[in-house]
Predicted model as a PDB file, atoms N, CA, C, CB and O in Angstrom, pLDDT in the B-factor column:
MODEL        1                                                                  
ATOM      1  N   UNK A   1      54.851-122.237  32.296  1.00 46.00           N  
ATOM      2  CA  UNK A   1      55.603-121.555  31.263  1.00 46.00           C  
ATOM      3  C   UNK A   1      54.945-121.765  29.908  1.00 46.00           C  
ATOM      4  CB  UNK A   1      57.052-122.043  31.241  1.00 46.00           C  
ATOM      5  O   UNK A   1      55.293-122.618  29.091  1.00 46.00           O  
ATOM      6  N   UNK A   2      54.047-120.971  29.777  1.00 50.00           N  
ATOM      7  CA  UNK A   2      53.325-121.098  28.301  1.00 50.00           C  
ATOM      8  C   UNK A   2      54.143-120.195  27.223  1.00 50.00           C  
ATOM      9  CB  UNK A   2      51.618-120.501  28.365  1.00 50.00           C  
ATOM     10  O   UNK A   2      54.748-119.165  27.520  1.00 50.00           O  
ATOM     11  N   UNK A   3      54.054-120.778  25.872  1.00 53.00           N  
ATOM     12  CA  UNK A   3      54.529-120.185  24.864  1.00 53.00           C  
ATOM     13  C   UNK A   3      53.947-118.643  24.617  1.00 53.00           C  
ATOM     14  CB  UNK A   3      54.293-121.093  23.796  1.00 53.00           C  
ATOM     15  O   UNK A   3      52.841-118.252  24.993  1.00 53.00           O  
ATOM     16  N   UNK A   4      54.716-118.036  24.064  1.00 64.00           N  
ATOM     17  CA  UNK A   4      54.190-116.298  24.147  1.00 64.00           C  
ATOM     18  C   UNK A   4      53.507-116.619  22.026  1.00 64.00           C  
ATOM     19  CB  UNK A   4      56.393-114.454  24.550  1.00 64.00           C  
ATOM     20  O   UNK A   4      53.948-117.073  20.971  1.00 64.00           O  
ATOM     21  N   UNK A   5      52.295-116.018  22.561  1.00 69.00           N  
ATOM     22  CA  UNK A   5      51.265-115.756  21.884  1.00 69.00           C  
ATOM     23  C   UNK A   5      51.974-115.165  20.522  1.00 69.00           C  
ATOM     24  CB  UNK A   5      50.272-114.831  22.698  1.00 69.00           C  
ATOM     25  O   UNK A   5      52.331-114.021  20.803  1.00 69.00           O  
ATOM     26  N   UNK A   6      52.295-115.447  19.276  1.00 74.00           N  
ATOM     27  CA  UNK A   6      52.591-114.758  18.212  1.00 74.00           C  
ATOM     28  C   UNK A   6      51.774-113.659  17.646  1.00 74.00           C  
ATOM     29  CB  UNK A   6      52.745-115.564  17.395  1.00 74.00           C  
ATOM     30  O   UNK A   6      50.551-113.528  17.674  1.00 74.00           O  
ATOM     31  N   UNK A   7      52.438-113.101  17.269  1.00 68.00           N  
ATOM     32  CA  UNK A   7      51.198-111.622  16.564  1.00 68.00           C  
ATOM     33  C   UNK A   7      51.116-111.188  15.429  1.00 68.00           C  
ATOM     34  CB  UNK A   7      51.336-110.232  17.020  1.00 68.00           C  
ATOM     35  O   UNK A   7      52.246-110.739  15.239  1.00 68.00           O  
ATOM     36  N   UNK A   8      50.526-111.009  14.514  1.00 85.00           N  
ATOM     37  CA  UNK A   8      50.773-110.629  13.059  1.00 85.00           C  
ATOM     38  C   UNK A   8      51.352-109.544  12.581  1.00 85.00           C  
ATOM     39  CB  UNK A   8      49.787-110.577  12.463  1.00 85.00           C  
ATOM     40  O   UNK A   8      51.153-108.474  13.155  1.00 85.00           O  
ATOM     41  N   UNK A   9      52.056-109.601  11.609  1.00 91.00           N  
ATOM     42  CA  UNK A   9      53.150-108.428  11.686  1.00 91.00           C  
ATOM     43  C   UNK A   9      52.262-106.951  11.290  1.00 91.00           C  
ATOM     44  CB  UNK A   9      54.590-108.773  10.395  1.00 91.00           C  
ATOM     45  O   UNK A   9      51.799-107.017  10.151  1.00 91.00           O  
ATOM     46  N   UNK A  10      52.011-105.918  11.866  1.00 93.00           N  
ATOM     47  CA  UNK A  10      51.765-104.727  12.147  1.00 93.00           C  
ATOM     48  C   UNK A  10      51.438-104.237  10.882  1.00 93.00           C  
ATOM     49  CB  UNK A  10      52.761-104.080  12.835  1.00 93.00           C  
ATOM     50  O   UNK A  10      51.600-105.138  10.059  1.00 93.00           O  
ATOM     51  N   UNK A  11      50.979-103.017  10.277  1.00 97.00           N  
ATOM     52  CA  UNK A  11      50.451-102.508   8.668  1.00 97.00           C  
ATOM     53  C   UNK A  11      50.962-101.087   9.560  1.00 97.00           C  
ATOM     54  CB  UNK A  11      48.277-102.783   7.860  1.00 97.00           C  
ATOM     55  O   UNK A  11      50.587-100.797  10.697  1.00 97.00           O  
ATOM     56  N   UNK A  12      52.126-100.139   8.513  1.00 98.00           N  
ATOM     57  CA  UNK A  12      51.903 -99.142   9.098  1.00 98.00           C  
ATOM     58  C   UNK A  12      51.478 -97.901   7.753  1.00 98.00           C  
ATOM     59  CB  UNK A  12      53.211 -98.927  10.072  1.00 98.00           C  
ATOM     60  O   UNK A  12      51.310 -98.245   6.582  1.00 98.00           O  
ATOM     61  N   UNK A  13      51.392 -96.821   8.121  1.00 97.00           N  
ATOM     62  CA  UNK A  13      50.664 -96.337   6.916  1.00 97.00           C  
ATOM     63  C   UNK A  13      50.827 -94.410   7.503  1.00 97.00           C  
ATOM     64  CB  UNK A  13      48.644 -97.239   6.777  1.00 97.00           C  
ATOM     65  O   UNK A  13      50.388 -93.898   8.533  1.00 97.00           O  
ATOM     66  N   UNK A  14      51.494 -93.871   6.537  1.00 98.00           N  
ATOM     67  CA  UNK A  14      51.632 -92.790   6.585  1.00 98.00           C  
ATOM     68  C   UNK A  14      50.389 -91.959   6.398  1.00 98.00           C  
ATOM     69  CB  UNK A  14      52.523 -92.605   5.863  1.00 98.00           C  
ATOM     70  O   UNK A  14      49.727 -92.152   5.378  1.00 98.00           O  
ATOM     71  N   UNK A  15      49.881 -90.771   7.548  1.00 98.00           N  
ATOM     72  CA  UNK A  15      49.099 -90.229   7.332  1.00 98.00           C  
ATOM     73  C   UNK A  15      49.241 -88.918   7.182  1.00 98.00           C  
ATOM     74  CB  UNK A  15      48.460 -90.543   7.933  1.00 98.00           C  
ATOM     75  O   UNK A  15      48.457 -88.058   6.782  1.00 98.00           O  
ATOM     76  N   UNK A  16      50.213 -88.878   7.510  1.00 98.00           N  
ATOM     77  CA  UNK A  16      50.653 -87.111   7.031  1.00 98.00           C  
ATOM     78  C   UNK A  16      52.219 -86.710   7.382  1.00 98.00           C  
ATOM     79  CB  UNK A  16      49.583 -85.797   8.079  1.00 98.00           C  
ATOM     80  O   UNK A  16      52.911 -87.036   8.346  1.00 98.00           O  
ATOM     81  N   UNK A  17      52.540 -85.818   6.151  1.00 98.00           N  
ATOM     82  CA  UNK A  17      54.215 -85.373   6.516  1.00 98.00           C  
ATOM     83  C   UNK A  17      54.039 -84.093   6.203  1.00 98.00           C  
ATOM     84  CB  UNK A  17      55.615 -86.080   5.597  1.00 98.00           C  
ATOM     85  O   UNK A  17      53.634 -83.643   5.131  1.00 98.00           O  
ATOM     86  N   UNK A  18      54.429 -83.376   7.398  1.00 98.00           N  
ATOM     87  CA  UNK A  18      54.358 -81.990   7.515  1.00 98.00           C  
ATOM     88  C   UNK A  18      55.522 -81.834   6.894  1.00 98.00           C  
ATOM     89  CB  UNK A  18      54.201 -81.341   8.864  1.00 98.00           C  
ATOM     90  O   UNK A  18      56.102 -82.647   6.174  1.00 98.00           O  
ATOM     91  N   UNK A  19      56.083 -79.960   7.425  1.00 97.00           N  
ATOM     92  CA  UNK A  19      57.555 -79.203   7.550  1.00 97.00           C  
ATOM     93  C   UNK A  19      57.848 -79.273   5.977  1.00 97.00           C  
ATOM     94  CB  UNK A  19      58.920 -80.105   8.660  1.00 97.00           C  
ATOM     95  O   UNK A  19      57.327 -79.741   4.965  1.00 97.00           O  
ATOM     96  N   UNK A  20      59.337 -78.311   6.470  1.00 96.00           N  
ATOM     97  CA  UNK A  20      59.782 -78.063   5.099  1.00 96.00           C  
ATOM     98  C   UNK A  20      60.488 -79.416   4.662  1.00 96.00           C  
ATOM     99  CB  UNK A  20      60.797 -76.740   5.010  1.00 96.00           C  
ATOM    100  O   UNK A  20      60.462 -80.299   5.519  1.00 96.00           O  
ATOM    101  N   UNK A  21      61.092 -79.704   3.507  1.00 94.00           N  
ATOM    102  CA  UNK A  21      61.954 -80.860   3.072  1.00 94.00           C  
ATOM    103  C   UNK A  21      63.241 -81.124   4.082  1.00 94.00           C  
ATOM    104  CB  UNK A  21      62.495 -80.541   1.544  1.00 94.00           C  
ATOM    105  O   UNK A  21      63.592 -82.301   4.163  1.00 94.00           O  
ATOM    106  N   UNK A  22      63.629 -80.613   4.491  1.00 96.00           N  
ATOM    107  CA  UNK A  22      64.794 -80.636   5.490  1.00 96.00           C  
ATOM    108  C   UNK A  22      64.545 -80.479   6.695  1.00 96.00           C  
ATOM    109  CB  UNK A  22      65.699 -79.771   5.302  1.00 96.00           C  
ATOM    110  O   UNK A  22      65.420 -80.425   7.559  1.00 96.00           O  
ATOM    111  N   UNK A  23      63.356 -80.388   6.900  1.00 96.00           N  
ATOM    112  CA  UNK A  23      62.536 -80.799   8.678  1.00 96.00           C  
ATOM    113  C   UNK A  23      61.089 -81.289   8.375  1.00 96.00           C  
ATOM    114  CB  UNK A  23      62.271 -79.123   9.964  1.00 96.00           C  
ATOM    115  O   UNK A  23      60.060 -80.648   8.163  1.00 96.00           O  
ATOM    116  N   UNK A  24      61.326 -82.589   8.420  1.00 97.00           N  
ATOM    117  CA  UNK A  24      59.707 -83.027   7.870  1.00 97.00           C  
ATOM    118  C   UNK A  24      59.226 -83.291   9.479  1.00 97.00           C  
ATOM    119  CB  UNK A  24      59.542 -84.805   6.561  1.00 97.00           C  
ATOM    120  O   UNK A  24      59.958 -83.107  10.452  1.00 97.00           O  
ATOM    121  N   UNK A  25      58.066 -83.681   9.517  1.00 98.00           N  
ATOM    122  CA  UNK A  25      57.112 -84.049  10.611  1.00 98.00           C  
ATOM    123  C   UNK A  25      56.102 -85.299  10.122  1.00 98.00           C  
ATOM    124  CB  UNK A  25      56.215 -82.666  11.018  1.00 98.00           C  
ATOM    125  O   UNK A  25      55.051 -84.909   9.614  1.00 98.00           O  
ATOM    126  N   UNK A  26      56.318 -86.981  10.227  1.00 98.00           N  
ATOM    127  CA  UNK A  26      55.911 -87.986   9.557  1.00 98.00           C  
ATOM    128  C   UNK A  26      54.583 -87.986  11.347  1.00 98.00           C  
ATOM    129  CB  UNK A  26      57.446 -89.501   8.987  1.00 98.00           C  
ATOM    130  O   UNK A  26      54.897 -87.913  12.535  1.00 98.00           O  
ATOM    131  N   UNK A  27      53.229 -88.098  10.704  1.00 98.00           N  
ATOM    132  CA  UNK A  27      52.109 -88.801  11.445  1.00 98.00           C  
ATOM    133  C   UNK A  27      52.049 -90.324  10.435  1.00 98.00           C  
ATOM    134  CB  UNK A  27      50.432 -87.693  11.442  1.00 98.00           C  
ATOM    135  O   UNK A  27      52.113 -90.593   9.236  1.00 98.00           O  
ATOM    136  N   UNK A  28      51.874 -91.145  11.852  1.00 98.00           N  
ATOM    137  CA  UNK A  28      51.809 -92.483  11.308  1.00 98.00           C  
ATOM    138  C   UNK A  28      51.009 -93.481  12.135  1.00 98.00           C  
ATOM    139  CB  UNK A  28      53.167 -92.990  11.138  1.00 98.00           C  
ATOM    140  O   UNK A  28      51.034 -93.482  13.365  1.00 98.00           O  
ATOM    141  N   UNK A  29      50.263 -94.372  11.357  1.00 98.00           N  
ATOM    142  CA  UNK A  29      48.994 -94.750  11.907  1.00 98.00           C  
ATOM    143  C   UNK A  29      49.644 -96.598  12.220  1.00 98.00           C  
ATOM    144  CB  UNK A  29      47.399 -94.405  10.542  1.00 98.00           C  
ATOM    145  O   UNK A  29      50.498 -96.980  11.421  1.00 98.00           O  
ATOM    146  N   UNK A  30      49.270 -97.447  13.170  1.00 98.00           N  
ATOM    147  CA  UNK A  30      49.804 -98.871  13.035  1.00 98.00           C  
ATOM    148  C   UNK A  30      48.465 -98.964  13.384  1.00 98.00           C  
ATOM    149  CB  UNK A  30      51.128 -99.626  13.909  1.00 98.00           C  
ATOM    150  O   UNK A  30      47.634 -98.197  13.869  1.00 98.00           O  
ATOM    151  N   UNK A  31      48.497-100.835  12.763  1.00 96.00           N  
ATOM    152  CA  UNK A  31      47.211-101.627  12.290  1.00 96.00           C  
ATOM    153  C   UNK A  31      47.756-103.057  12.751  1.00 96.00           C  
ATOM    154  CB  UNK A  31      46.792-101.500  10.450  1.00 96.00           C  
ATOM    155  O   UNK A  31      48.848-103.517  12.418  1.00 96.00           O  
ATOM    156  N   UNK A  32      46.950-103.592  13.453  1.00 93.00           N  
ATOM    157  CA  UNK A  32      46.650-105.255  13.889  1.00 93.00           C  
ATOM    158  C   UNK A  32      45.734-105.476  13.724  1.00 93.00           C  
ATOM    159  CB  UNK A  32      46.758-105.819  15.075  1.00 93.00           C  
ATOM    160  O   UNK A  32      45.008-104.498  13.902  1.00 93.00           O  
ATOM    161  N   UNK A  33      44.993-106.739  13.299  1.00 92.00           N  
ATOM    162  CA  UNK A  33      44.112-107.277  13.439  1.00 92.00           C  
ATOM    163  C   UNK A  33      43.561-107.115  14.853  1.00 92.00           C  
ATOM    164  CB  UNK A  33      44.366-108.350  13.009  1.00 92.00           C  
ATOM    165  O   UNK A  33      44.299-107.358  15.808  1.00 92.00           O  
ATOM    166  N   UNK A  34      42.135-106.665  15.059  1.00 90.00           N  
ATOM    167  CA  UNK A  34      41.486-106.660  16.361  1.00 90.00           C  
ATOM    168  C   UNK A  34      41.730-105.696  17.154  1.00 90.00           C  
ATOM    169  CB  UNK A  34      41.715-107.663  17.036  1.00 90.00           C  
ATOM    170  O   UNK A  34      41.291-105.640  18.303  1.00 90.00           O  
ATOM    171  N   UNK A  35      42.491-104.801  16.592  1.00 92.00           N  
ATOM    172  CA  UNK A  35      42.595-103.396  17.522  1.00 92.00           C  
ATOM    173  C   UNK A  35      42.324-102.812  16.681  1.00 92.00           C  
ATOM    174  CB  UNK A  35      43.805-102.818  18.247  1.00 92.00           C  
ATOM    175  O   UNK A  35      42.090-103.223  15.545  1.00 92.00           O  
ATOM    176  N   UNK A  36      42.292-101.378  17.197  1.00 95.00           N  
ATOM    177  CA  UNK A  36      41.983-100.280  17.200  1.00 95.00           C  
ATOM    178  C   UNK A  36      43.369 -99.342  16.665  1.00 95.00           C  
ATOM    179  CB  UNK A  36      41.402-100.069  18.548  1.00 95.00           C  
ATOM    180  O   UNK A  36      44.192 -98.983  17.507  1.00 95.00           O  
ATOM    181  N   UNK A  37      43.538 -99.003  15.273  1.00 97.00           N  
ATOM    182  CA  UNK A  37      44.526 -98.400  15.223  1.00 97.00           C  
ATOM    183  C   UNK A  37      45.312 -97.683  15.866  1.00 97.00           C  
ATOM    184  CB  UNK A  37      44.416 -98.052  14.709  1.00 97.00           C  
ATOM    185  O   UNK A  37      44.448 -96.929  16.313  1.00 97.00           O  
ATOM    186  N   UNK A  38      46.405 -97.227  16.357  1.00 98.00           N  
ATOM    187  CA  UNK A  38      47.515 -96.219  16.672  1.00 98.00           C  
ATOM    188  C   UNK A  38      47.984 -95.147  16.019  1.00 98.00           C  
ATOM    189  CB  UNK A  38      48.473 -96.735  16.785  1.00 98.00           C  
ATOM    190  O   UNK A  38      48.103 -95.315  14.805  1.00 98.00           O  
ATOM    191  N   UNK A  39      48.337 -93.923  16.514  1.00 98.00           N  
ATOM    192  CA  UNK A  39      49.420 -93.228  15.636  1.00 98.00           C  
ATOM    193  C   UNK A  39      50.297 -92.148  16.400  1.00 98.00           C  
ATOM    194  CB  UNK A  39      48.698 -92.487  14.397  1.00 98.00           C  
ATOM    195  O   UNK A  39      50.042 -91.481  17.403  1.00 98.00           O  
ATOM    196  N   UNK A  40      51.530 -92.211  15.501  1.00 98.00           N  
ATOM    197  CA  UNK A  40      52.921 -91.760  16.167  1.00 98.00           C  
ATOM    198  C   UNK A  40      53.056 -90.775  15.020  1.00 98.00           C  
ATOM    199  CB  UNK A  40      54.323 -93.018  16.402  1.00 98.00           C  
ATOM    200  O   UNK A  40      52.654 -90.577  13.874  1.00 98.00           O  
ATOM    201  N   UNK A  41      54.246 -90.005  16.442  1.00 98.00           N  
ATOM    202  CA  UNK A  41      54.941 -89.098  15.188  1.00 98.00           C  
ATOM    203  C   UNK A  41      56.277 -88.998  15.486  1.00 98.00           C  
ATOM    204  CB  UNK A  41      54.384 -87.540  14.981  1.00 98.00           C  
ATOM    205  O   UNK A  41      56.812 -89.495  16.476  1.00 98.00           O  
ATOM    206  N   UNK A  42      57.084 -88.031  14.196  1.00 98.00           N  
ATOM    207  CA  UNK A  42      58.512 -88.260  14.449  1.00 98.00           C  
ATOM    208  C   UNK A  42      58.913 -87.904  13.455  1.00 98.00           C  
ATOM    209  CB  UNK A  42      59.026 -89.468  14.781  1.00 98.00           C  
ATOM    210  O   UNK A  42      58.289 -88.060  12.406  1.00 98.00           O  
ATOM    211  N   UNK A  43      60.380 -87.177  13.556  1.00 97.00           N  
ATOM    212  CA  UNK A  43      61.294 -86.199  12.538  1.00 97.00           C  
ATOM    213  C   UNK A  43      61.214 -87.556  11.045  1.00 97.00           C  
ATOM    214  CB  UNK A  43      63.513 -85.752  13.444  1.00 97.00           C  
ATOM    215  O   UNK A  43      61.098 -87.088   9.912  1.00 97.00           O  
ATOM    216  N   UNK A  44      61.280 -89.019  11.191  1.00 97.00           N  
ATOM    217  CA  UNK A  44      61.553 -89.638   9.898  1.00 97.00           C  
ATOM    218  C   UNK A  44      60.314 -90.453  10.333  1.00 97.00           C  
ATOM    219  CB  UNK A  44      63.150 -90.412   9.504  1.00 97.00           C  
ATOM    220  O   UNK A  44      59.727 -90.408  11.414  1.00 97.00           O  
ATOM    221  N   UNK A  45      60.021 -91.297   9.118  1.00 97.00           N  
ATOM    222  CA  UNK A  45      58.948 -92.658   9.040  1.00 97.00           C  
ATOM    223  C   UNK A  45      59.436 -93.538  10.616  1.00 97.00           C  
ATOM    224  CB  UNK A  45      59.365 -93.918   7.205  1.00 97.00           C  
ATOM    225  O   UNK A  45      58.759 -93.449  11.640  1.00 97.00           O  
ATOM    226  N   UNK A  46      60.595 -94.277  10.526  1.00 98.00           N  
ATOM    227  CA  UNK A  46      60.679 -95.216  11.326  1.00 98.00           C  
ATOM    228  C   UNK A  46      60.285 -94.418  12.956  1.00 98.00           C  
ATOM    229  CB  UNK A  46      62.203 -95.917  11.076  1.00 98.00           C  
ATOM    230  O   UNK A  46      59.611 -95.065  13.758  1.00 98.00           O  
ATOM    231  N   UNK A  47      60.697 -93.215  13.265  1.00 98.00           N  
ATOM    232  CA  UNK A  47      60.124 -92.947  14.803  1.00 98.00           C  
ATOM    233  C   UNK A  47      59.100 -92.846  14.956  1.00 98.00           C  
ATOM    234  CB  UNK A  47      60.419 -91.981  15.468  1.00 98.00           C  
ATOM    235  O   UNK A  47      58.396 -93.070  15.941  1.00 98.00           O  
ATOM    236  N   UNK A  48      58.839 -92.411  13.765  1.00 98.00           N  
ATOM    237  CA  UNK A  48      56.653 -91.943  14.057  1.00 98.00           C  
ATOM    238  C   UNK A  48      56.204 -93.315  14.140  1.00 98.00           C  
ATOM    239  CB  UNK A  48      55.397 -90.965  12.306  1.00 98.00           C  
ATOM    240  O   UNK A  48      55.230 -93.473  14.876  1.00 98.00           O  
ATOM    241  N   UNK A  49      56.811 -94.675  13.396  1.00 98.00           N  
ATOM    242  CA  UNK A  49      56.225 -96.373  13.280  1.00 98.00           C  
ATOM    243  C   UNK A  49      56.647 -96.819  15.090  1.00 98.00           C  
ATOM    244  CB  UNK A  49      57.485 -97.686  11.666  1.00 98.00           C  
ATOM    245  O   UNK A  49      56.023 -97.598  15.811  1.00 98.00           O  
ATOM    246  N   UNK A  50      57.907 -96.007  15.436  1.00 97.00           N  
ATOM    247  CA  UNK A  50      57.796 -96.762  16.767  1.00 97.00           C  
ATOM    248  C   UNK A  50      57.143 -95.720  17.287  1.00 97.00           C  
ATOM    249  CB  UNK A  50      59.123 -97.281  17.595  1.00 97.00           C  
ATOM    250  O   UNK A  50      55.928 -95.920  17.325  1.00 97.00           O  
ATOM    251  N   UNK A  51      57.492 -94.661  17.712  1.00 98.00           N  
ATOM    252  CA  UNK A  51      56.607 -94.551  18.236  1.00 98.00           C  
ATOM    253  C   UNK A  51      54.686 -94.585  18.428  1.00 98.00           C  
ATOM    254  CB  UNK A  51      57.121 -93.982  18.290  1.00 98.00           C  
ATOM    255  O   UNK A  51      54.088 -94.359  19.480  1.00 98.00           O  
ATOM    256  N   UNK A  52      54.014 -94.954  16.995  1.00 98.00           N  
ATOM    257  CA  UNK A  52      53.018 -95.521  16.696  1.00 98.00           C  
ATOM    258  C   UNK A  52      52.638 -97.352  17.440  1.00 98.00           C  
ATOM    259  CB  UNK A  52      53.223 -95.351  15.188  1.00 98.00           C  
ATOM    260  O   UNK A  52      51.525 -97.815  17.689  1.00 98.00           O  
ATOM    261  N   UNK A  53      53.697 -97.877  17.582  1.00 95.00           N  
ATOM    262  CA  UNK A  53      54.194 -99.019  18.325  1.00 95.00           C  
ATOM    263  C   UNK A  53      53.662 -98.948  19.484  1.00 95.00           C  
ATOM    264  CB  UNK A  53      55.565 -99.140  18.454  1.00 95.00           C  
ATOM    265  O   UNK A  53      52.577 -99.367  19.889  1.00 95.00           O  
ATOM    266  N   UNK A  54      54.925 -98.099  20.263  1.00 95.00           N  
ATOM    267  CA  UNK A  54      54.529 -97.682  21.485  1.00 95.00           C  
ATOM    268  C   UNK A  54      53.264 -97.356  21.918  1.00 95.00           C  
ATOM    269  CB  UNK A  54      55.114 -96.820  21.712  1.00 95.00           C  
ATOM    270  O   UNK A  54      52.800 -98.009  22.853  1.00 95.00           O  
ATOM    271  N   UNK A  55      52.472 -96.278  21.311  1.00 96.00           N  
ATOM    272  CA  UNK A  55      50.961 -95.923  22.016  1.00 96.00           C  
ATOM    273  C   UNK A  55      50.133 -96.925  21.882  1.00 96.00           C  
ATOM    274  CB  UNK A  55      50.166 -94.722  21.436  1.00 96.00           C  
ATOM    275  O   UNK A  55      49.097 -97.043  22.537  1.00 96.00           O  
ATOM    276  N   UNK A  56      50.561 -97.765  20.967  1.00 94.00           N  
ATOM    277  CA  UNK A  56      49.122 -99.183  21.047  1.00 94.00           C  
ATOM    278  C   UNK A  56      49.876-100.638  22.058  1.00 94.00           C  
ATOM    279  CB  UNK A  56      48.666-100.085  18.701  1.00 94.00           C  
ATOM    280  O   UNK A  56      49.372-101.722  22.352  1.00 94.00           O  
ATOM    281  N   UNK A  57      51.193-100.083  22.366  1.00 92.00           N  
ATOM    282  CA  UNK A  57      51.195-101.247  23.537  1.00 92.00           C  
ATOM    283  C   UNK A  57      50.973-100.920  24.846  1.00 92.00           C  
ATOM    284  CB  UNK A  57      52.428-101.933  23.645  1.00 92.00           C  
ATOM    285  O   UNK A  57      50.538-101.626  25.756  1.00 92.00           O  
ATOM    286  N   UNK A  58      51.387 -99.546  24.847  1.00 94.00           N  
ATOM    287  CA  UNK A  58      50.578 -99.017  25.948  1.00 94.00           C  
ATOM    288  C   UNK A  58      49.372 -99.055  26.257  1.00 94.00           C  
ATOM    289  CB  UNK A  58      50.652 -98.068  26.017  1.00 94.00           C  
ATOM    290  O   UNK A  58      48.952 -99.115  27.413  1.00 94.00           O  
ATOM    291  N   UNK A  59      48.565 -99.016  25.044  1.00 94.00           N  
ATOM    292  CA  UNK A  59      47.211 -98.612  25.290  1.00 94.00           C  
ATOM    293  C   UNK A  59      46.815-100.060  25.504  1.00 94.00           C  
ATOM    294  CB  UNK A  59      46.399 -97.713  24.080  1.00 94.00           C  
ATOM    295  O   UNK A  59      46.301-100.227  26.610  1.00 94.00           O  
ATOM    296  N   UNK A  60      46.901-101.074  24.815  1.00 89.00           N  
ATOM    297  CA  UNK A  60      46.568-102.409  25.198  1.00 89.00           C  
ATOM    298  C   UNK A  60      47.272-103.104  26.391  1.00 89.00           C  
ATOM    299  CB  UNK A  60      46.772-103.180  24.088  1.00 89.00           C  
ATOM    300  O   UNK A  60      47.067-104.307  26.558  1.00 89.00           O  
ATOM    301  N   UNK A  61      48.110-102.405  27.253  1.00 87.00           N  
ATOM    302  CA  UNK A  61      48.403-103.020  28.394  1.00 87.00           C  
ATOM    303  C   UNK A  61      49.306-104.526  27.968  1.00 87.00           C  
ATOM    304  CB  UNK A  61      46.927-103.228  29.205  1.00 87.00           C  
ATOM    305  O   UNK A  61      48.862-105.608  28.353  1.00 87.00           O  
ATOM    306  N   UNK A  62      50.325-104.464  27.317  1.00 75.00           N  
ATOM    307  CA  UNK A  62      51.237-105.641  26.834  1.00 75.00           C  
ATOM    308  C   UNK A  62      52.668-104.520  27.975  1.00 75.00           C  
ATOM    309  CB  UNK A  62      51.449-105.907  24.366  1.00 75.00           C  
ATOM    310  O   UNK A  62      53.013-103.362  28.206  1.00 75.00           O  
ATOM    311  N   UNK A  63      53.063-106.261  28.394  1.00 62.00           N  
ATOM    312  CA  UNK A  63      54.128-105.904  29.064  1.00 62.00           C  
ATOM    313  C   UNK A  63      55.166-106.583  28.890  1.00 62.00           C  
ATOM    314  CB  UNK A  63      53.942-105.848  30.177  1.00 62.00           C  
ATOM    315  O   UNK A  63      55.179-107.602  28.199  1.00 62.00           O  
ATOM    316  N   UNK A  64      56.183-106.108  29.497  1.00 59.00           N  
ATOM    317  CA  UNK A  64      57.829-106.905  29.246  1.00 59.00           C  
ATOM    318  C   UNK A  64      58.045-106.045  28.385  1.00 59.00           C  
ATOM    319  CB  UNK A  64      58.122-108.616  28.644  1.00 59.00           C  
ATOM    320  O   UNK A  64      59.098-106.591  28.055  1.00 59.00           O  
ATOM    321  N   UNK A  65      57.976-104.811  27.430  1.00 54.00           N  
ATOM    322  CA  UNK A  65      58.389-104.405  26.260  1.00 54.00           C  
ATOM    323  C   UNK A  65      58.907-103.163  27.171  1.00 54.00           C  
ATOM    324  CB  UNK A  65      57.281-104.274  24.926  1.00 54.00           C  
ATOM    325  O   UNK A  65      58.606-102.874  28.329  1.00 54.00           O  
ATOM    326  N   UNK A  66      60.018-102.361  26.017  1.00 56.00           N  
ATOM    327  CA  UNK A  66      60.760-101.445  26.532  1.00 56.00           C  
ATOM    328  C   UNK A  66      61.170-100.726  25.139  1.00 56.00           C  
ATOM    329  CB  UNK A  66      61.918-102.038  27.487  1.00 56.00           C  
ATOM    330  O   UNK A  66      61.345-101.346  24.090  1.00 56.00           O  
ATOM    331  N   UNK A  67      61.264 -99.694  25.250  1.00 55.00           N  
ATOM    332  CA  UNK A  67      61.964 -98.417  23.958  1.00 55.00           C  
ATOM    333  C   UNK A  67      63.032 -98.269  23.817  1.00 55.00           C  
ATOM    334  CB  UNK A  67      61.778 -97.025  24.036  1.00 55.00           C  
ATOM    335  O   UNK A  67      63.102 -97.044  23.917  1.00 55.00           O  
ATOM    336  N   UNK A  68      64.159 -98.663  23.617  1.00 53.00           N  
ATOM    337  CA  UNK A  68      65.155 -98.533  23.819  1.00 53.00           C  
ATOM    338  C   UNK A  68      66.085 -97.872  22.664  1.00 53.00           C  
ATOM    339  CB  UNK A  68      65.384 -99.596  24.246  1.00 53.00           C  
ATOM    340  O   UNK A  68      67.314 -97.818  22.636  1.00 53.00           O  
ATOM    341  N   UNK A  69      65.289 -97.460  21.861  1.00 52.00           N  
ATOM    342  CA  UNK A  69      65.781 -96.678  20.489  1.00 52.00           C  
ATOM    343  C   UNK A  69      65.959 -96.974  19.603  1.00 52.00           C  
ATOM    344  CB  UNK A  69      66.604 -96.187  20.354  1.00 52.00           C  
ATOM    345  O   UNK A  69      66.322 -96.169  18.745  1.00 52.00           O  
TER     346      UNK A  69                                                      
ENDMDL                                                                          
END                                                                             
């Protein structure tokens, strides 16, 4: 039972917001040390950050994690 590895807290960084003012479209990029950036999208900032989340834990193969909204 080894201790779970801590991680540095994430940099996220808006790269583009589409749509009109009352339907935006947020692209959003996440940053760790030693990877390879991510990016999500989503009607506000925070879904495009998880989901930006999501594609780099996927992509790095980290498990036990789940989306749950």
């Amino acid at each position: 039972m080894g201790a779970e590895q801590a991680l540095p807290t994430p940099v996220y960084h808006v790269i583009e917001r589409t749509g009109p003012h009352h339907d935006p479209q947020f692209r959003v990029a996440v940053e760790l040390p030693g990877l390879a950036p991510a990016e999500g999208v989503g009607g506000n900032k925070r879904d495009a950050e998880k989901d930006a989340a999501a594609v780099m834990i996927v992509r790095e193969g980290v498990g036990g994690w789940k989306n749950d909204g």
